[in-house]
Backbone as CSV, one residue per row, in Angstrom:
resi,resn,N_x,N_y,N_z,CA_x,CA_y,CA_z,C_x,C_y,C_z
1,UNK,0.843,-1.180,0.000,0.000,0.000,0.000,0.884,1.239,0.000
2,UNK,0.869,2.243,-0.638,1.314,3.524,-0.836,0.900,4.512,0.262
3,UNK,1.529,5.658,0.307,1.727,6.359,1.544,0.696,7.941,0.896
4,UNK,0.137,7.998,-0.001,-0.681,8.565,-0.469,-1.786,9.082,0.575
5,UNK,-2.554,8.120,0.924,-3.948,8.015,1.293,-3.426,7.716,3.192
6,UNK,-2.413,7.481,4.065,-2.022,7.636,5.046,-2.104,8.990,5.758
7,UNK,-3.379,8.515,6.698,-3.120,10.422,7.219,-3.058,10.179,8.682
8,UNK,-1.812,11.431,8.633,-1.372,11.586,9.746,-1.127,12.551,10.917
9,UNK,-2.655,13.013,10.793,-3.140,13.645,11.209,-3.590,15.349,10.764
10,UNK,-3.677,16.170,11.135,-4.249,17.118,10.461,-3.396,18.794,10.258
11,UNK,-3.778,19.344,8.951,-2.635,20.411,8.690,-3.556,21.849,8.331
12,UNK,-2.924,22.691,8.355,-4.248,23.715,7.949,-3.452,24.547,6.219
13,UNK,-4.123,24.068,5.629,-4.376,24.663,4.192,-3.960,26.182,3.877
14,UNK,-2.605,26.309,3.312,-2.115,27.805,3.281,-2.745,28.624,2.767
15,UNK,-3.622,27.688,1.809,-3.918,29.519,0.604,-5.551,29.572,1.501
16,UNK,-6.287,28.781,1.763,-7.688,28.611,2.002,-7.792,28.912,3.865
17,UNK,-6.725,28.609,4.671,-6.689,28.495,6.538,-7.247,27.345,6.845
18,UNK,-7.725,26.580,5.718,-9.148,25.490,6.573,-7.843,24.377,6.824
19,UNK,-8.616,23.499,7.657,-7.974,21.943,8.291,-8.263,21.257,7.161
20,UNK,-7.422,20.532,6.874,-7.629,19.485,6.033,-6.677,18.077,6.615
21,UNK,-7.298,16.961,5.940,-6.165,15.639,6.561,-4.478,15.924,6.081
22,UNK,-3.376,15.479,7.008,-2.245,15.691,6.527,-1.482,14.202,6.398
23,UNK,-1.503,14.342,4.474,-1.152,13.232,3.772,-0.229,13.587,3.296
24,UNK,1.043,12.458,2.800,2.009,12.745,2.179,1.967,13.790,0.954
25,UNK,0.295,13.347,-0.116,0.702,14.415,-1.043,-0.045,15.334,-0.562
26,UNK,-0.783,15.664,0.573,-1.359,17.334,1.074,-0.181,17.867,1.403
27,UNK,1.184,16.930,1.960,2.167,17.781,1.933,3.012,18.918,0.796
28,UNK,2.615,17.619,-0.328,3.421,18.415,-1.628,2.591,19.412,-1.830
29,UNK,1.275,18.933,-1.903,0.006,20.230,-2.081,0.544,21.321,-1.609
30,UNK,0.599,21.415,-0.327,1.069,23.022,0.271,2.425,23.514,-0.259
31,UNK,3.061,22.521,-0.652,4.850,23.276,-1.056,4.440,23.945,-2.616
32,UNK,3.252,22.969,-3.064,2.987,24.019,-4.781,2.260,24.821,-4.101
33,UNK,1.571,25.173,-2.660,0.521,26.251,-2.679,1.721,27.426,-2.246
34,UNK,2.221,27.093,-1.487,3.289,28.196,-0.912,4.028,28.928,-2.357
35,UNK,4.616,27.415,-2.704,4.982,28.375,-4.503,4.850,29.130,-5.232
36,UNK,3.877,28.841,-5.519,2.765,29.446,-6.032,2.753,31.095,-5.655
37,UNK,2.867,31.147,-4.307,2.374,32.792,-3.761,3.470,33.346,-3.707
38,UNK,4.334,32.139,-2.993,6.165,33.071,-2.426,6.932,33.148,-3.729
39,UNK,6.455,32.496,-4.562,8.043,32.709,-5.777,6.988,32.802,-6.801
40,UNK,6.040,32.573,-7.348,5.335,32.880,-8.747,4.296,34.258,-8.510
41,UNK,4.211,34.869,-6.968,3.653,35.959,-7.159,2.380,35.782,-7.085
42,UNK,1.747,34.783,-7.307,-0.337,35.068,-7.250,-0.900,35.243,-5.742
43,UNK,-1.337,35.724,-5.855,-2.290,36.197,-4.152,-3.034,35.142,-4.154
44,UNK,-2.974,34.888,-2.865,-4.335,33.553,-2.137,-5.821,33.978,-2.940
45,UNK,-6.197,34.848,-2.998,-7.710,34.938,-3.292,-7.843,34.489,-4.901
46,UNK,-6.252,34.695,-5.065,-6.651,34.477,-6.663,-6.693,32.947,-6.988
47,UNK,-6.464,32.268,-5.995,-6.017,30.939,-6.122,-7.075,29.776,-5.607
48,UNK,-7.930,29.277,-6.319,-8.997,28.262,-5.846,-8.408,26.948,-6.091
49,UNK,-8.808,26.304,-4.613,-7.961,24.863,-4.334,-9.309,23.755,-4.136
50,UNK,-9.003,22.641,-4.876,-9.828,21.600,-4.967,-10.912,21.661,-5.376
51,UNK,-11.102,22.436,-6.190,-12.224,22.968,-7.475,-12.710,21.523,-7.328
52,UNK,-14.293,21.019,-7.482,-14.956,19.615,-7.799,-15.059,20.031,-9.401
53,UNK,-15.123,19.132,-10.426,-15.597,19.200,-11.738,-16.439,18.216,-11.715
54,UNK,-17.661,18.313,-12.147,-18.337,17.074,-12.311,-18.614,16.665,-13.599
55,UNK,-18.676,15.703,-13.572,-18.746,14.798,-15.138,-19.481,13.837,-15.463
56,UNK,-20.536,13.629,-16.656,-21.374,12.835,-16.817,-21.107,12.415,-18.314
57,UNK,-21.005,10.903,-18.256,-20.794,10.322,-19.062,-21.713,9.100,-19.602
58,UNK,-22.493,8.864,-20.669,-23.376,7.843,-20.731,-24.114,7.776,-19.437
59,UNK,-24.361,8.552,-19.438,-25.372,8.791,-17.527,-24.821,8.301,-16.483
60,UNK,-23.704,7.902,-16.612,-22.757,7.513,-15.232,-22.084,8.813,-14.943
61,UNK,-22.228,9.089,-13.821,-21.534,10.546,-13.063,-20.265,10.306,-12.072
62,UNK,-19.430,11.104,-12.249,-18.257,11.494,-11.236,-17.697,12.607,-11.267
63,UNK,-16.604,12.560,-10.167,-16.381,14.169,-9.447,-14.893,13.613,-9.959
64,UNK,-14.065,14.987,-10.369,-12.747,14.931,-10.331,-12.511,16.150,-9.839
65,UNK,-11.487,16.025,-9.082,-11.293,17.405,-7.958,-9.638,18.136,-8.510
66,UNK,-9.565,19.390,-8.765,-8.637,20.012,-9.938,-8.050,20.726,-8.344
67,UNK,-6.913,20.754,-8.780,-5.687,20.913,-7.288,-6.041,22.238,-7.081
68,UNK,-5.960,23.339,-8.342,-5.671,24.865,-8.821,-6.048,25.195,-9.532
69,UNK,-7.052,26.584,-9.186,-7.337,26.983,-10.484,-7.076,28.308,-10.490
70,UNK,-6.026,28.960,-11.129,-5.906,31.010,-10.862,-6.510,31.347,-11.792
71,UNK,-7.300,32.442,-10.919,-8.024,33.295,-11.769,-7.007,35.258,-11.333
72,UNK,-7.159,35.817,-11.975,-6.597,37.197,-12.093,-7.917,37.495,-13.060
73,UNK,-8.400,38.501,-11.960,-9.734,39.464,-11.957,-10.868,38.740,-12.101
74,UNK,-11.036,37.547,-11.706,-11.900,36.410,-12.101,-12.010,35.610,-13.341
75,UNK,-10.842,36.030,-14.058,-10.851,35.395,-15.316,-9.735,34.033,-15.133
76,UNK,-9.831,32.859,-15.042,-8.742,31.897,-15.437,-7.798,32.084,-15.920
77,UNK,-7.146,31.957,-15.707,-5.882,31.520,-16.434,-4.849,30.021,-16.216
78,UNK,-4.763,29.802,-15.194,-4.128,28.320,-15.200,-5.281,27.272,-14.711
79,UNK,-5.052,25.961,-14.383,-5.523,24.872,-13.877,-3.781,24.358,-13.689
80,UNK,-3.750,24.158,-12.608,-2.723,22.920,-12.180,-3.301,21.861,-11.376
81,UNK,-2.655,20.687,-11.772,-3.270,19.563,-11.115,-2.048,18.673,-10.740
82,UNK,-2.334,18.010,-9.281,-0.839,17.213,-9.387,-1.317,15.739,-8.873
83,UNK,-0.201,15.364,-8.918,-0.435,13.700,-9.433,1.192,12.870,-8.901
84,UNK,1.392,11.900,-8.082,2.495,11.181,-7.465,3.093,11.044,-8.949
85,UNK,4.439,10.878,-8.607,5.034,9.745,-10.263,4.937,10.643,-11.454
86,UNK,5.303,9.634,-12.484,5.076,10.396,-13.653,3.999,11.607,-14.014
87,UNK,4.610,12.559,-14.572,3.813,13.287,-14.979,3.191,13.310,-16.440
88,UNK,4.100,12.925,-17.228,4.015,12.539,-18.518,2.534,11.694,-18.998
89,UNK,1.947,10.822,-18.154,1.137,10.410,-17.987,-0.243,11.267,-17.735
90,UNK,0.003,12.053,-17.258,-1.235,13.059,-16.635,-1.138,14.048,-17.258
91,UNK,-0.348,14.752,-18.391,-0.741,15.311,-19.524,-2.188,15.657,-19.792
92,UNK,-2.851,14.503,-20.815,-4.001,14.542,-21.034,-5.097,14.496,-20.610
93,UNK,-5.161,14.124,-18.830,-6.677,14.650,-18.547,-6.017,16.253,-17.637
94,UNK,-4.963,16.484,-17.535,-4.663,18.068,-17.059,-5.180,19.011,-18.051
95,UNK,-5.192,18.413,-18.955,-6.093,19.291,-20.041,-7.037,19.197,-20.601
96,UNK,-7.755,17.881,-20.317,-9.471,18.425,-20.731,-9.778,19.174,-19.161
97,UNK,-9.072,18.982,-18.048,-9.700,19.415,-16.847,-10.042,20.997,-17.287
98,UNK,-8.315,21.878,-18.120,-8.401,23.152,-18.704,-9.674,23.515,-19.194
99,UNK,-9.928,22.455,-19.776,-11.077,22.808,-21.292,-12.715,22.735,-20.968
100,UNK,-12.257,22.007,-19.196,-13.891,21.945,-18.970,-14.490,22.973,-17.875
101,UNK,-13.157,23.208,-16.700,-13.709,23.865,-15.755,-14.274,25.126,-15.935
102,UNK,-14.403,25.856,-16.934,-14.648,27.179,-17.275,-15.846,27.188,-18.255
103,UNK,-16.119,27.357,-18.405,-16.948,27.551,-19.881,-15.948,28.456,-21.121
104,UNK,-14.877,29.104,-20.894,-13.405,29.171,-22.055,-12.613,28.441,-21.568
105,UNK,-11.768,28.096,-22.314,-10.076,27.667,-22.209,-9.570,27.858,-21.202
106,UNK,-9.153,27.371,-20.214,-7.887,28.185,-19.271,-7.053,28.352,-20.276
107,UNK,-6.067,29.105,-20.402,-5.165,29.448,-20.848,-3.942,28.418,-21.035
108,UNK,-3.629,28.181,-19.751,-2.316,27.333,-19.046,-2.969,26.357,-18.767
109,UNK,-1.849,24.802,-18.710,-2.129,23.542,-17.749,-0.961,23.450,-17.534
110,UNK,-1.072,22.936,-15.612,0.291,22.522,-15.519,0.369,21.538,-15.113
111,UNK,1.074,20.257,-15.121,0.596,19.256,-14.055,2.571,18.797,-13.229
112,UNK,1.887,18.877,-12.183,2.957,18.471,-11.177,2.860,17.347,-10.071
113,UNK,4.515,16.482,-9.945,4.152,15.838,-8.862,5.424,16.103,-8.028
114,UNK,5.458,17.711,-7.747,5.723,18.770,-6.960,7.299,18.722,-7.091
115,UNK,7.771,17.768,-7.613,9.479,17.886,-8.195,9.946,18.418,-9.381
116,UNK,8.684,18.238,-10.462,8.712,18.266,-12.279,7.534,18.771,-11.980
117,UNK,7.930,19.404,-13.537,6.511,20.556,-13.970,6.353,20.199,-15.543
118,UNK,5.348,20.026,-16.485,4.988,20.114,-17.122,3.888,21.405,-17.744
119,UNK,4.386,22.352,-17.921,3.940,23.423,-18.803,3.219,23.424,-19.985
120,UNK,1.304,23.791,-19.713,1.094,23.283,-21.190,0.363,24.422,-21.826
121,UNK,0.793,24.641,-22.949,-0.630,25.409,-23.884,-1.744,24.712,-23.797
122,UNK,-2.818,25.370,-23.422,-4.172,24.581,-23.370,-4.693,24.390,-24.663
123,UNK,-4.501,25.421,-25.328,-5.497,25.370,-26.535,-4.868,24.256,-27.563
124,UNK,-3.440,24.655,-27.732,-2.500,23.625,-28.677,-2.273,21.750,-27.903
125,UNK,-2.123,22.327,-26.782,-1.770,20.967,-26.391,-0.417,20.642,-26.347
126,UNK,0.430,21.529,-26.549,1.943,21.568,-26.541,2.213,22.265,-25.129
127,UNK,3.466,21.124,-25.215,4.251,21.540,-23.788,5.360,23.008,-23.993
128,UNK,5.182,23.813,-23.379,5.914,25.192,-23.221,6.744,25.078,-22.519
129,UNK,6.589,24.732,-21.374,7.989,24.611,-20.250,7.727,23.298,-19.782
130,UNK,9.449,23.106,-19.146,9.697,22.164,-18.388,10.235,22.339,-16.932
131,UNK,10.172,21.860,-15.856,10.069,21.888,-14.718,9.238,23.383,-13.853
132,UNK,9.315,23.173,-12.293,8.791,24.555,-11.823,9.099,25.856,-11.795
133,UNK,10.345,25.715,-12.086,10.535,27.353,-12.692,10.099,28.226,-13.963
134,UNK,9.250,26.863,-14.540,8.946,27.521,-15.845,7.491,27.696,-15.826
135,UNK,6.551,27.509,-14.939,5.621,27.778,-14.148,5.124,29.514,-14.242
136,UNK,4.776,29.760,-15.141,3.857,31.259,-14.884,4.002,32.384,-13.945
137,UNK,4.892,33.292,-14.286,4.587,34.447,-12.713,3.443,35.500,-12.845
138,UNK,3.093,35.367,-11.620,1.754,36.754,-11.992,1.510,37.567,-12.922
139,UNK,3.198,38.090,-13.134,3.366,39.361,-14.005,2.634,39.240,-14.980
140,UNK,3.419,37.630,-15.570,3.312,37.218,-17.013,1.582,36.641,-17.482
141,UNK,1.511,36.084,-16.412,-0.147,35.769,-16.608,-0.960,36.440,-17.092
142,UNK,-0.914,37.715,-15.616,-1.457,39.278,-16.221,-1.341,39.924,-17.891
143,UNK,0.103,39.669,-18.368,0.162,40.056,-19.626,-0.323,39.073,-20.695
144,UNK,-0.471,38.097,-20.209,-0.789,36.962,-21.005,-2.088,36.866,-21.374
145,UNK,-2.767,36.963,-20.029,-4.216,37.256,-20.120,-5.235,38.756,-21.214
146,UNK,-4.597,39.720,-21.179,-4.347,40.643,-21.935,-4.518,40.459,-23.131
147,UNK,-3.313,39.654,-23.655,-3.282,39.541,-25.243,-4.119,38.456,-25.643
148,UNK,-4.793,37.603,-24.928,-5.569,36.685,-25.468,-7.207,36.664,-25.084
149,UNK,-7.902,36.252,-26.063,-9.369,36.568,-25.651,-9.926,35.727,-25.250
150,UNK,-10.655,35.323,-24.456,-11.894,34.228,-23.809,-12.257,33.485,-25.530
151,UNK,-12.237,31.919,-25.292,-12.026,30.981,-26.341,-12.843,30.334,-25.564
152,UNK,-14.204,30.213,-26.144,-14.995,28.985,-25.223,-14.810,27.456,-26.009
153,UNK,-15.558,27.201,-25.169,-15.543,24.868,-25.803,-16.451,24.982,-26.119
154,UNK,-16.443,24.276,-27.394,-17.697,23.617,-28.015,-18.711,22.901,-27.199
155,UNK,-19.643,22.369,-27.376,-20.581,21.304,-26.893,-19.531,19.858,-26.999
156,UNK,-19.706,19.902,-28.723,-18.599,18.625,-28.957,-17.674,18.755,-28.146
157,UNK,-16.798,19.876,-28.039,-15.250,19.076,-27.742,-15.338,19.210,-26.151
158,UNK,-16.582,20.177,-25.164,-16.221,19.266,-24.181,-17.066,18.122,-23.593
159,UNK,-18.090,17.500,-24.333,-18.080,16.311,-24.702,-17.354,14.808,-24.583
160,UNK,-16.228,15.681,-25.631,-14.873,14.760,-25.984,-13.940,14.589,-24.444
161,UNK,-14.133,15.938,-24.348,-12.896,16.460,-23.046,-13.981,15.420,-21.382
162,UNK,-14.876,15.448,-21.623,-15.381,14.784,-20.507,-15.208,13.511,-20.685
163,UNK,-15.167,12.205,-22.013,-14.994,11.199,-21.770,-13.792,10.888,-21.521
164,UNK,-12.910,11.801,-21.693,-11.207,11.629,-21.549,-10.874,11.904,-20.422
165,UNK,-11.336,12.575,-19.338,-11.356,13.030,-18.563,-11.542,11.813,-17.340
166,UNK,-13.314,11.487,-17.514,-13.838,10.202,-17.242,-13.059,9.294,-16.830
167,UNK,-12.635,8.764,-18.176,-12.025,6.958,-18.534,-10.618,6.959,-17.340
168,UNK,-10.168,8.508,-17.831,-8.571,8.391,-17.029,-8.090,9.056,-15.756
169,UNK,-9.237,9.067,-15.080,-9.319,10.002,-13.597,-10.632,8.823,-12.913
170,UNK,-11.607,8.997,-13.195,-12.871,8.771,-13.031,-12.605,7.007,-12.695
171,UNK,-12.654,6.854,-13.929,-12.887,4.997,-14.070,-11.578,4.160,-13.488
172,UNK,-10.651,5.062,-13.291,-9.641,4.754,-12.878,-9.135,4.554,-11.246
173,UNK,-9.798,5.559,-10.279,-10.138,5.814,-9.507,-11.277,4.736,-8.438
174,UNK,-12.111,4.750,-9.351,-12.996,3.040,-9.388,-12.454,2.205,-8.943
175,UNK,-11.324,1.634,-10.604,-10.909,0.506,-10.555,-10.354,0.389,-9.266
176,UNK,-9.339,1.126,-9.168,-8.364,1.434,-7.418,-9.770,0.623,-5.973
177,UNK,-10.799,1.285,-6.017,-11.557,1.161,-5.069,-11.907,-0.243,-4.757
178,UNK,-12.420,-0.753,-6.160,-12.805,-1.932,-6.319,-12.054,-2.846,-6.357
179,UNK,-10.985,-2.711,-6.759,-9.325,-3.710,-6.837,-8.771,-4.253,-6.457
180,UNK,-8.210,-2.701,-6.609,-6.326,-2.564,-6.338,-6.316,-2.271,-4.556
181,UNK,-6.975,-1.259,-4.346,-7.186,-0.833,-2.909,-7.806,-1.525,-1.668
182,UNK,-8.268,-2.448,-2.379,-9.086,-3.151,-1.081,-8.262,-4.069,-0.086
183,UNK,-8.274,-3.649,1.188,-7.357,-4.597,2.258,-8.063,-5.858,1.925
């Protein structure tokens, strides 16, 4: 059994104050939340933690819970989501998560498992940076946000973005329950 889901007792949530359980990765959680504010510059308010997305698929429903979502002036701009292990792997639902939580584009996806960073264009799907220093600073967001206009999702594509989303968060998550996880 993995040290994931081991809690050991309770920590209080930097950007939000609330208690939450203190698990190995609520630990990493707070070192990207601290990050985030002390070296990339975004203010706590701008920063929503454990966003629920809900998702319905062939009438089967589930929740996938998105680590980060910054908004600057209420407009989005990133989704980060993190994930133990490879990141390379978590690519593709870090970015339908982009494509669904909003009704536009986030801008940015990042996905981390708080050592490596994966930097993504949302709209292209191409990786921009590599590791956490290449991670977005306020400044740049701000200017970023600026030059680009609100790009909403289709019906279709988030559609698309929900069964992908689904199969590789969702059904996966399941399987674990039903499985892999059971003492």
């Amino acid at each position: 059994m993995g040290t994931s889901h081991l809690i050991m007792g309770a920590t209080t949530d930097y950007i939000t104050g609330d208690t939450v359980p203190d698990t190995h990765d609520e630990r990493i959680i707070q070192n990207i939340s601290r990050f985030l504010v002390e070296e990339k510059h975004f203010l706590k308010n701008e920063i929503s933690t454990r966003e629920k997305l809900a998702l319905t698929v062939d009438g089967k429903h589930g929740t996938v819970t998105v680590n980060f979502v910054i908004r600057i002036s209420g407009r989005p701009f990133a989704v980060i989501m993190y994930g133990p292990g490879s990141i390379v792997t978590r690519q593709r639902p870090t970015l339908a998560a982009a494509r669904l939580i909003d009704p536009n584009i986030v801008p940015v996806s990042v996905i981390t498992n708080g050592d490596d960073a994966l930097v993504m264009d949302t709209v292209s799907g191409q990786v921009i940076g590599k590791g956490l220093d290449r991670m977005p600073h306020r400044d740049d967001a701000i200017l970023k946000l600026a030059d680009i206009p609100p790009a909403p999702v289709s019906m279709e594509r988030r559609e698309k973005e929900q069964r992908i989303l689904f199969a590789m968060e969702v059904l996966t998550e399941q399987e674990c329950i039903d499985f892999t996880c059971k003492s």
